[in-house]
DRENFIFI-618159 format. One line per 4 residues: number of its first residue (from 0); their letters; for each residue x, y, z of N, C-alpha, C. Coordinates in nm, 2 decimals. Example, Ala and Ser with C-alpha at 12.3 -4.5 7.8 and 13.67 -1.06 7.14 Angstrom:
2
0) AS) 1.32/-0.57/0.78/1.23/-0.45/0.78/1.32/-0.33/0.78; 1.28/-0.22/0.71/1.37/-0.11/0.71/1.29/0.00/0.79
***
This chain:
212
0) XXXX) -6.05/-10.48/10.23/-5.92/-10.43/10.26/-5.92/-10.28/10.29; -5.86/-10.25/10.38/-5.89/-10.07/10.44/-5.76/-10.02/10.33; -5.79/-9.88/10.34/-5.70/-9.76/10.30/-5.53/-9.78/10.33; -5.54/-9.80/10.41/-5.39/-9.82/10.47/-5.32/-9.94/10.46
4) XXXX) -5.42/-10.05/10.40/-5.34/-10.16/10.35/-5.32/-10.19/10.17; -5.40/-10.10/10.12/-5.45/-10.04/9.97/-5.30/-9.97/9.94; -5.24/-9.90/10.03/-5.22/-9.80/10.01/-5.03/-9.88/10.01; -5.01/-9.94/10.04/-4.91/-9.98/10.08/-4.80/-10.02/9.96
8) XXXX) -4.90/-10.05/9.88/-4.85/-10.06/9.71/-4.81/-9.93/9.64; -4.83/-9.84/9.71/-4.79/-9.75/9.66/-4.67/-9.67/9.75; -4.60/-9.75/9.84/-4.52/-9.68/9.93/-4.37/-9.60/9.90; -4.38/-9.52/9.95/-4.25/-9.41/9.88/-4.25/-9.35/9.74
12) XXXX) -4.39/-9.35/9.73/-4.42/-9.27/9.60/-4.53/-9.16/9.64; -4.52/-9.04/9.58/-4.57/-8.95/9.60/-4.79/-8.97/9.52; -4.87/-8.97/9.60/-4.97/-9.01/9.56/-5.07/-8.88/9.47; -5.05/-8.97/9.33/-5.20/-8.82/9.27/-5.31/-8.89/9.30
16) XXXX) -5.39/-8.76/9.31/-5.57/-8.76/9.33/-5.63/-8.89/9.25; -5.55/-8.93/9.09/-5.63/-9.07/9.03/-5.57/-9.19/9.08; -5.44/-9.18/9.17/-5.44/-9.30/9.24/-5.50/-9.29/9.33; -5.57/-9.22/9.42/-5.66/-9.25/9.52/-5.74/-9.28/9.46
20) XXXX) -5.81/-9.22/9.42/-5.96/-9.22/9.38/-5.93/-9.35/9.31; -5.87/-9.41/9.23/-5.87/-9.60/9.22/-5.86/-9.67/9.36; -5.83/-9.61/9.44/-5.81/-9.72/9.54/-5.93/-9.70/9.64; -6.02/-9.61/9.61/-6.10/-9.57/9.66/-6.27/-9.57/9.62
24) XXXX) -6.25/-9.65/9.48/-6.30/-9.71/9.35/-6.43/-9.75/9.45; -6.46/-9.84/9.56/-6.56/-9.89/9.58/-6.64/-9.76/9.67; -6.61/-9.63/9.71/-6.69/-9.59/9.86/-6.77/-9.50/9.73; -6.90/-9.47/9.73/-6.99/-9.40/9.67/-6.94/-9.25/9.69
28) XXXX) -6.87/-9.14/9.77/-6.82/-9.02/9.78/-6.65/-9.03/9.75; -6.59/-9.10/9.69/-6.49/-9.11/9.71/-6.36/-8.99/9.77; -6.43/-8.82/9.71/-6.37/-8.73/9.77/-6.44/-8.68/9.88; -6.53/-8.74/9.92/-6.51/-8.72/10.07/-6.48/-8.75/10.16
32) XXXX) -6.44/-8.89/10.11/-6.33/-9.02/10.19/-6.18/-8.91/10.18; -6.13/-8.88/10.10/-6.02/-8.82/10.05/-6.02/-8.69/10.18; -6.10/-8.66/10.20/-6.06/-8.48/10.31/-6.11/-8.58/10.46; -6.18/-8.73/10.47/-6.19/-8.78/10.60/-6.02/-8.86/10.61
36) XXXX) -5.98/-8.87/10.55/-5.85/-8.95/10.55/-5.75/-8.80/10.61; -5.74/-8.69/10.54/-5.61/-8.60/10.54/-5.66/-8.57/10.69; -5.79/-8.59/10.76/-5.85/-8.46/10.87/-5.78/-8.63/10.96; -5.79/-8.74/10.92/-5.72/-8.87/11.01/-5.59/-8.87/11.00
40) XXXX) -5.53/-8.79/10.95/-5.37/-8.79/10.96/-5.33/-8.91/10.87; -5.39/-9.00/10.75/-5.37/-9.07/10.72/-5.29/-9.02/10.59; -5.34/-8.89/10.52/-5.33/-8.82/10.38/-5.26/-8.70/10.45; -5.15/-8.64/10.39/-5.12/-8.53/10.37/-5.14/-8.44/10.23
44) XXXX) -5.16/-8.38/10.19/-5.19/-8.26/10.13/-5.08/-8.19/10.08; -5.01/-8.21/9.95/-4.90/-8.16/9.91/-4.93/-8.04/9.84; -5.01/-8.04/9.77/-5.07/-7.96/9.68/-5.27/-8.02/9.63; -5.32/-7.93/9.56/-5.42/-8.01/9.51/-5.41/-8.06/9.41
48) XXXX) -5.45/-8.21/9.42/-5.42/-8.35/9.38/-5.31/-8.41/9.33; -5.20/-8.39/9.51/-5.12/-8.47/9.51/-5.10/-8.47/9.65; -5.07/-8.61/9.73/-5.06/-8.59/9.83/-4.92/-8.74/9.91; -4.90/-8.72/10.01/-4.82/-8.84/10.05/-4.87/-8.89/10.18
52) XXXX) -4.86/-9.02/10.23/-4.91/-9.06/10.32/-4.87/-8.97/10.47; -4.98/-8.97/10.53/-5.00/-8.86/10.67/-4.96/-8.96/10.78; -4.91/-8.83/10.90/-4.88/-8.90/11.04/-4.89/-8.95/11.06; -5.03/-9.02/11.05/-5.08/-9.14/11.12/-5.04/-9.26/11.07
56) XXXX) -4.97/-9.25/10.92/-5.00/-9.35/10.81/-4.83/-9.45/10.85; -4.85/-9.52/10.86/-4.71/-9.67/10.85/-4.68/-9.67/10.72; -4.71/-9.64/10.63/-4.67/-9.68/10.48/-4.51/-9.54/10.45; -4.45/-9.62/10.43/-4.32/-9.52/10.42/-4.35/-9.39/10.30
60) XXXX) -4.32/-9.33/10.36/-4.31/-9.15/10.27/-4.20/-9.16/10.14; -4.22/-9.06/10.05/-4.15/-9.02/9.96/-4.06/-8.92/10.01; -3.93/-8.99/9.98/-3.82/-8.82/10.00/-3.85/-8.68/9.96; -3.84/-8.63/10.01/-3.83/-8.44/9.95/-3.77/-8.46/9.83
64) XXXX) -3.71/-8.53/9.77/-3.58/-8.48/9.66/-3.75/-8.58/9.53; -3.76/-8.65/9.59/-3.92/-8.70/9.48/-4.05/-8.62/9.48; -4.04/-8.57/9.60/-4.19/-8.47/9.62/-4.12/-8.38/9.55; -4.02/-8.30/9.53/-3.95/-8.19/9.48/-3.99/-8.21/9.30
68) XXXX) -3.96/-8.30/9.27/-3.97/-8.33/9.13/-4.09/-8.39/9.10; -4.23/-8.42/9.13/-4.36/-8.44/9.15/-4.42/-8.28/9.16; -4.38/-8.20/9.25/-4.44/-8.06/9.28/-4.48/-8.02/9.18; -4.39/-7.97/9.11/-4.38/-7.89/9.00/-4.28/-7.92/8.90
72) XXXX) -4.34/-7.94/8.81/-4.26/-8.04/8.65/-4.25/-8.01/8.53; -4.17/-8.05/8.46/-4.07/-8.09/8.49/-3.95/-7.99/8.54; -3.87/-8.07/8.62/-3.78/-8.03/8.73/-3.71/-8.14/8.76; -3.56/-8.07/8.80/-3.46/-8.15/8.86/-3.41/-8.08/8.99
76) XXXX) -3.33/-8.15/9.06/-3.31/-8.11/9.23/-3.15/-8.03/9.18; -3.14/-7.94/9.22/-3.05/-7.91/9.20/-2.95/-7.74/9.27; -2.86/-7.68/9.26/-2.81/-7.57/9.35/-2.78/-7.64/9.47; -2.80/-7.59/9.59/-2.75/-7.59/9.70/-2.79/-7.72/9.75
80) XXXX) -2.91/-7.76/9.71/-2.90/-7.89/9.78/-2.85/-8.04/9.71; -2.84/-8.00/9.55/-2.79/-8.08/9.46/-2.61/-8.07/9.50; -2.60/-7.96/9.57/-2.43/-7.94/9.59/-2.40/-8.03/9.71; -2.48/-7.98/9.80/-2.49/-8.04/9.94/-2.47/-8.21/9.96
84) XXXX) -2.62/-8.24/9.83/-2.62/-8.42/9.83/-2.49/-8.45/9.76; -2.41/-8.43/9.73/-2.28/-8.43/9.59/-2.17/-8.39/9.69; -2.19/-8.39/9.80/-2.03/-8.32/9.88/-1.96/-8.20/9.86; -2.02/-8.16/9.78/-1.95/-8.00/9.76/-1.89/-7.92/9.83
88) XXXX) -2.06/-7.93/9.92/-2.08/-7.76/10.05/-2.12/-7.85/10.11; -2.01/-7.78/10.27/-2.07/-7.87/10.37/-2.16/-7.84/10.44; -2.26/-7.75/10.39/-2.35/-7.69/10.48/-2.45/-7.81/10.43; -2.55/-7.90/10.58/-2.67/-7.91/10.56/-2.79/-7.82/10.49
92) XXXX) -2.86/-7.89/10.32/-2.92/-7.81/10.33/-3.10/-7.83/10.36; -3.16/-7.73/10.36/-3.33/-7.77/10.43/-3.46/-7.75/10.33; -3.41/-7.65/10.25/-3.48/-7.59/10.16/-3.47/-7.71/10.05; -3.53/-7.75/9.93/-3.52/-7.79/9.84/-3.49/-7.68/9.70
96) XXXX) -3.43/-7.71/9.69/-3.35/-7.61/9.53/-3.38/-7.71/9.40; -3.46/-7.63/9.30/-3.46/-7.74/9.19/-3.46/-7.64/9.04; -3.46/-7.69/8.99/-3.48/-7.57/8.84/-3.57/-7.65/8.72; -3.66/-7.58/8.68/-3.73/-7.62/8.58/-3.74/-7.55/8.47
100) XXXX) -3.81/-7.59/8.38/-3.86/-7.52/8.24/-3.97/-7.44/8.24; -4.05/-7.44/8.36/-4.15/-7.38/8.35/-4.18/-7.24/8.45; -4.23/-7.15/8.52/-4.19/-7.01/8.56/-4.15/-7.05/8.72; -4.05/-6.96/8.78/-3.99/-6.98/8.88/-4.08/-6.94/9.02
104) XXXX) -4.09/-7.03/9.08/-4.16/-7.02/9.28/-4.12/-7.10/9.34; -4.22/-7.04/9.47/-4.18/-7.11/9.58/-4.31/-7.17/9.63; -4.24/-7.24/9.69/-4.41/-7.34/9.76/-4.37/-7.42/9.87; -4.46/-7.36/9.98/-4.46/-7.43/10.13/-4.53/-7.50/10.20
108) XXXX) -4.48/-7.60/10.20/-4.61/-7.75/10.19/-4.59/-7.77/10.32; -4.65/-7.89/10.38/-4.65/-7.95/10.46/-4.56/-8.03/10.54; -4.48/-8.06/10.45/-4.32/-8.11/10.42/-4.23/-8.06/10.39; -4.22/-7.96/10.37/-4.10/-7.86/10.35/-4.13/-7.74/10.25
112) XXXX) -4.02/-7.68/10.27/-4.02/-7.56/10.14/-3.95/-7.57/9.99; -4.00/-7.59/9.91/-3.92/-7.62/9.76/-3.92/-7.49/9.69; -3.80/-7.44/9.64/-3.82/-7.34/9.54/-3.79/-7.38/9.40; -3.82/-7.31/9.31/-3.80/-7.36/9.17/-3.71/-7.23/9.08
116) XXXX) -3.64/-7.26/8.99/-3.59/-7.14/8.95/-3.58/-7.21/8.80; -3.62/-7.07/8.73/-3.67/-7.12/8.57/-3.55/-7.10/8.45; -3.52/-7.25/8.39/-3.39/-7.21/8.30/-3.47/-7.25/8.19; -3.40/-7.24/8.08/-3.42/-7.24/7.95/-3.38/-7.36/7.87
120) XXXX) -3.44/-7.43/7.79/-3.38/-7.54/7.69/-3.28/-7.46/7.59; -3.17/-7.53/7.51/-3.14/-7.67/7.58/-3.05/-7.64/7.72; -3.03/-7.55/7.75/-2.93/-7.58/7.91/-2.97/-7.64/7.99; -3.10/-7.64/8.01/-3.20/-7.71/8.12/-3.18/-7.85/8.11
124) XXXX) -3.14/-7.89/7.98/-3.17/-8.04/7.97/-2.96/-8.10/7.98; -2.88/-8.06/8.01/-2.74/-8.06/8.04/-2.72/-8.13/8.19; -2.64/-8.21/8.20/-2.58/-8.28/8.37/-2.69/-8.30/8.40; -2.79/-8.40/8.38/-2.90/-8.44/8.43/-2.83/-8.62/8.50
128) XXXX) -2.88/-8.63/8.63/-2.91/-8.77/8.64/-3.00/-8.82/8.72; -3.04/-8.99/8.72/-3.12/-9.05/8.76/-3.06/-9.11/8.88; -3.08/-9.00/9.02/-3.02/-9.10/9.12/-3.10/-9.19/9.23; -3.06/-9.30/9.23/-3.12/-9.43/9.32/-3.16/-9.37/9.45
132) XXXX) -3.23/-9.35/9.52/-3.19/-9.31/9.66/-3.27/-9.44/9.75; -3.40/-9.49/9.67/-3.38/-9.61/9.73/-3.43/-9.70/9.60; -3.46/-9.86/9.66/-3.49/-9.94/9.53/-3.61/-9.90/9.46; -3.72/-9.79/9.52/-3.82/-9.77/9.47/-3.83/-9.59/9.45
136) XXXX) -3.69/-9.58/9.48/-3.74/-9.40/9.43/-3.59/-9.37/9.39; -3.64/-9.28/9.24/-3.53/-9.24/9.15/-3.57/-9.10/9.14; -3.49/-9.03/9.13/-3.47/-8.89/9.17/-3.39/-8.82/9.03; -3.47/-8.72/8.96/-3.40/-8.66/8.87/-3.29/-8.53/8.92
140) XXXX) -3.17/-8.53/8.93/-3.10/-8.48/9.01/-2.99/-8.39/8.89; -2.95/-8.27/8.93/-2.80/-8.21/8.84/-2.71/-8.30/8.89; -2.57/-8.32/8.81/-2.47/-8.33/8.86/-2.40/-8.25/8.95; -2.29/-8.33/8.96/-2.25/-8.21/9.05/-2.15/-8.08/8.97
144) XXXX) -2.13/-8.09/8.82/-2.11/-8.00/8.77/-2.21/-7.92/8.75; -2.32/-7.95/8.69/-2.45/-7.90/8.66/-2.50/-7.81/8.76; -2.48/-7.91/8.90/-2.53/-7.81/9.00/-2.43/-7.64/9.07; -2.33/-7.67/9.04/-2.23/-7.58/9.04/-2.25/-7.47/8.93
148) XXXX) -2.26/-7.53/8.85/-2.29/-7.37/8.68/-2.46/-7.34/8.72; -2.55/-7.42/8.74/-2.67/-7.34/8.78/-2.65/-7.22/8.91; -2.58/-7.30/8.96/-2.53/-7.18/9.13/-2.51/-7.04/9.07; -2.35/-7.06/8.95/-2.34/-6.95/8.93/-2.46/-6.89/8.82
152) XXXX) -2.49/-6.95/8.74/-2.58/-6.89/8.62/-2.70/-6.83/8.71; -2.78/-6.88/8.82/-2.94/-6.83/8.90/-2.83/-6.78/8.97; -2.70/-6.73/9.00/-2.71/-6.62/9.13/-2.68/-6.49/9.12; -2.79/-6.38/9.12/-2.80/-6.29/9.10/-2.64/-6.17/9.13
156) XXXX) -2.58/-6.10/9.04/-2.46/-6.05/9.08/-2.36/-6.10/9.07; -2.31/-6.26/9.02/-2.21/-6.31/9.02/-2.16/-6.30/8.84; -2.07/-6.29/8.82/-1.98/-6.25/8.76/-1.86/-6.29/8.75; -1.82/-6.37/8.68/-1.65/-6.43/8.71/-1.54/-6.37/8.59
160) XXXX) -1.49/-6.33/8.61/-1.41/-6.25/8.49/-1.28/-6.28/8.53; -1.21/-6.36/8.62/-1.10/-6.35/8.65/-1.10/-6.50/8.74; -0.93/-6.57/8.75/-0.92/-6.68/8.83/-0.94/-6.66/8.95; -0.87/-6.50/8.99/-0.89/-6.49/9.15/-1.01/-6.47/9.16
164) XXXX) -1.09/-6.43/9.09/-1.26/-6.46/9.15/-1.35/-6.56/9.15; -1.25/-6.64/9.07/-1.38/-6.81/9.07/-1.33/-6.85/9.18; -1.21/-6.87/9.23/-1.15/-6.92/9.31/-1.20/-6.88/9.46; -1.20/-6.73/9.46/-1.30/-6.66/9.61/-1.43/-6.73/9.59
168) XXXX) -1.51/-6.76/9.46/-1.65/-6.80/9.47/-1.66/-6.90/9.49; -1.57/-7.01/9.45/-1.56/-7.15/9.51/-1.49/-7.19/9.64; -1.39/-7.15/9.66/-1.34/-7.18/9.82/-1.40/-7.05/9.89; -1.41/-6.97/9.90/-1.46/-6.87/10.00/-1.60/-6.88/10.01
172) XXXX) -1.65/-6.86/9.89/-1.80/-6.80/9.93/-1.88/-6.96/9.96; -1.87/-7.07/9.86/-1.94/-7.18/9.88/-1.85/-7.29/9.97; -1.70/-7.25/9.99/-1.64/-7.33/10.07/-1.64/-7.46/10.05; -1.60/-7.49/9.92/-1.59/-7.61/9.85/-1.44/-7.65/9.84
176) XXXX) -1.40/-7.74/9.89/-1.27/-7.80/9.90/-1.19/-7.80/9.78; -1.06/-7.80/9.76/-0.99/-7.83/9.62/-1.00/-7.94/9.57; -1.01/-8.02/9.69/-0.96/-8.18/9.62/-1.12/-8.24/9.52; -1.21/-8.15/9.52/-1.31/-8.17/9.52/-1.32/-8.12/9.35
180) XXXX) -1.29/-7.99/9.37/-1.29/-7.91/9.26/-1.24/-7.96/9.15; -1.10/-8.04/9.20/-1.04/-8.12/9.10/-1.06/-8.26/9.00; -1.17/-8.26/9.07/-1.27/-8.42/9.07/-1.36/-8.40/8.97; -1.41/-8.25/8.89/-1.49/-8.24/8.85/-1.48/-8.24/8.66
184) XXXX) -1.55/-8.27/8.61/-1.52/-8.34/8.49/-1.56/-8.16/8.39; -1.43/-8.09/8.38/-1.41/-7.98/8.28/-1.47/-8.03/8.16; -1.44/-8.13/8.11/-1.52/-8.16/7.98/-1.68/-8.16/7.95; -1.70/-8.26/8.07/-1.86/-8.21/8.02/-1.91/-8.03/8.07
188) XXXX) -1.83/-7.98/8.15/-1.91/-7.82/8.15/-1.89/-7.78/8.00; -1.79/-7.81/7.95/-1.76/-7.75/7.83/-1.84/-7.77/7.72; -1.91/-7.90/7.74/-2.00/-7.96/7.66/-2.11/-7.86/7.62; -2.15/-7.78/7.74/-2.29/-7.73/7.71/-2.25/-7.56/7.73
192) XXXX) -2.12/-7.49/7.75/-2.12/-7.39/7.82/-2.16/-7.31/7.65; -2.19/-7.32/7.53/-2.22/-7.22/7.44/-2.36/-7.22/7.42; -2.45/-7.27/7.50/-2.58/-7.31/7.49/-2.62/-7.24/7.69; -2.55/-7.19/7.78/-2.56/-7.19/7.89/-2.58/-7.00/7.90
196) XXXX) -2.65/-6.97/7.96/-2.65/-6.84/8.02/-2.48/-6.79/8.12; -2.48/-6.68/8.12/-2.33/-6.68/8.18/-2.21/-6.75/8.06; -2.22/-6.75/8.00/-2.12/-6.80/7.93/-1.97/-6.80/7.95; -1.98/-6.67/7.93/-1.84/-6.60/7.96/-1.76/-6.65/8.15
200) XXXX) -1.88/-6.63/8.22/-1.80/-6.71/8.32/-1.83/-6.85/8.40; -1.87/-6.95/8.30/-1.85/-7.07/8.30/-1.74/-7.09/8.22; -1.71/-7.00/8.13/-1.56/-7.04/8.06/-1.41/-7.01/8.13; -1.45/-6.92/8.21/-1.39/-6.88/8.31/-1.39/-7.00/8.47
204) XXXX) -1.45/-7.06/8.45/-1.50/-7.17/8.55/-1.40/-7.25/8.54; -1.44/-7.30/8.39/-1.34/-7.43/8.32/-1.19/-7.41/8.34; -1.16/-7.26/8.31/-1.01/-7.20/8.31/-1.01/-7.26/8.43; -1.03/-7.22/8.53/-0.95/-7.20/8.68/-0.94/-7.33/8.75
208) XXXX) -1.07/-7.46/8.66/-1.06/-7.57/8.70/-0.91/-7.65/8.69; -0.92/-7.58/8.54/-0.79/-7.63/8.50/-0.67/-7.66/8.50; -0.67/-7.50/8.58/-0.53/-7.46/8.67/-0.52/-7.53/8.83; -0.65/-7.57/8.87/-0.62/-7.60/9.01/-0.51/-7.73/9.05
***
């Protein structure tokens, strides 16, 4: 059975170096099959030892939002593109936004750009979910509250001290609709805001939600 029909069992999942190398179990060099496969467009190269099926390859790919959470871990998708997949902001986004427990970068793969930005337990572990995106790939993702208080908590200079400023930072600056705003479950921010960085204006968050 070749590589490419081996490989098929493993489709839409992001591949590490010991699942190749099992499926690669019978060739005497196995890593040198491994850099003849990436140089055939069959292997892409995510990082070292991890990679997802290449150009050439028929076997369906892993979403960005699962390579995002494979890259560097633990991590959840979240900010601007957690807002974006959640309806928030209507801006397409390109970048991958995620936040982890471990130190904050960037990294530009082959597949896109993912950044990471580093929060703290327990906040890091708050508005987490498991979303479907297909029957074989689950995606650890913010809410869309979650992803809105990390916006404000990682963005450098923001400050909310007042209703008329959450309100410019939510319809003005991220251009997030009312009806939207109103949708959003104040309870659970509240849940975690004395355990959350910014405190004072996630409480202020909650206020303004309130009022809308």
């Amino acid at each position: 059975m070749s590589f490419s029909e081996l490989v098929e069992n493993y489709a839409e999942e992001p591949l590490t170096r010991q699942i190749i190398l099992s499926l690669l179990k019978d060739y005497k060099r196995p890593n040198d099959k491994i850099g003849e496969l990436v140089k055939e467009g069959l292997l892409t190269t995510i990082k070292n030892g991890l990679y997802v099926p290449g150009p050439k390859s028929k076997t369906k790919k892993p979403e960005a939002f699962l390579i995002a959470n494979h890259l560097w871990g633990p991590s959840y998708v979240s900010l601007e593109t957690a807002l974006s997949y959640h309806g928030l902001i209507p801006e397409r986004v390109y970048e991958i936004s995620s936040v982890t427990v471990k130190a904050s970068k960037t990294v530009n793969t082959k597949v896109g750009r993912f950044t990471y930005r580093q929060a703290s337990l327990p906040y890091y572990s708050f508005g987490l979910e498991s979303i479907k995106l297909t029957p074989r790939q689950v995606v650890l993702m913010a809410s869309p509250e979650k992803a809105l208080c990390d916006k404000i908590v990682m963005t450098s200079g923001v400050h909310l001290r007042s209703i008329v400023q959450v309100r410019s930072f939510l319809m003005d600056d991220l251009r997030i609709d009312i009806d939207r705003l109103r949708a959003l479950d104040i309870d659970g921010i509240d849940s975690w805001i004395e355990a959350a960085p910014k405190a004072s204006s996630l409480k202020m968050l909650t206020k303004t939600l309130s009022d809308l």
